[in-house]
MARTORTOR-231731 format. One record per residue (C-alpha): x negated, z, y negated. Coordinates in steps of 0.2 Angstrom, whole numbers, padded with zeros to 4 digits, always signed. Layout:
N
XZY ...
This chain:
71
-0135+0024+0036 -0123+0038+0039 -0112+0050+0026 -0120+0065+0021 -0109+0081+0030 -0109+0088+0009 -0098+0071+0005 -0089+0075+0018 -0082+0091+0015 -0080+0087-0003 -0068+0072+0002 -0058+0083+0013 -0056+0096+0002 -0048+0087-0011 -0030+0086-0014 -0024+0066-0010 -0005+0059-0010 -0008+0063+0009 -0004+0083+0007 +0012+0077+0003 +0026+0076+0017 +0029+0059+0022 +0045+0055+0028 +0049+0038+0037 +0062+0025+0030 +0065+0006+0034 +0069+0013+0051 +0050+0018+0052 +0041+0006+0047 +0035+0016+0029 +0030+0032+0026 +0034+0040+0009 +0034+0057+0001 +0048+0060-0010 +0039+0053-0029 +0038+0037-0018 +0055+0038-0010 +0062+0041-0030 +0050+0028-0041 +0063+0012-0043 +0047+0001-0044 +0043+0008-0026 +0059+0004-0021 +0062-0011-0027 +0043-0018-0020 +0051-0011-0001 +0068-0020-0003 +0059-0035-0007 +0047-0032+0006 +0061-0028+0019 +0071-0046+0017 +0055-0053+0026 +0052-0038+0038 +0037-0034+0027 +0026-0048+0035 +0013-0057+0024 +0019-0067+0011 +0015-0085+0011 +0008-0087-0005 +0000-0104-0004 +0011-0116+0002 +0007-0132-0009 -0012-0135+0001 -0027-0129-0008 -0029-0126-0028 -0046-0128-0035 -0045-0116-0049 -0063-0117-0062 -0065-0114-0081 -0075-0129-0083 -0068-0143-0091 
């Protein structure tokens, strides 16, 4: 099933954090506009990110949790 061309043109005619100018940091390997660049939460998720050169995070290192609400 393929996008009508009317989507389309609505989609890219809206304004999205895209428009903004986005400027490399972590020696390239984010791109931020300036809001980004200036929110502490946003920079305090990066640094963190950084410390393991933004690979994955290993959430589940204790095996498999079975997680159910019945008792």
């Amino acid at each position: 099933m393929m996008c009508s061309p009317l989507y389309n043109r609505r989609v890219t005619n809206k304004k999205t954090m895209f428009d903004s100018q986005l400027r490399p940091i972590y020696d390239g390997k984010v791109l931020a506009n300036e809001t980004a660049i200036n929110n502490p939460v946003v920079k305090a998720a990066l640094f963190e990110m950084s410390k393991r050169n933004f690979e994955p995070q290993r959430i589940n290192n204790y095996g498999v949790w079975y997680i159910s609400d019945r008792h």
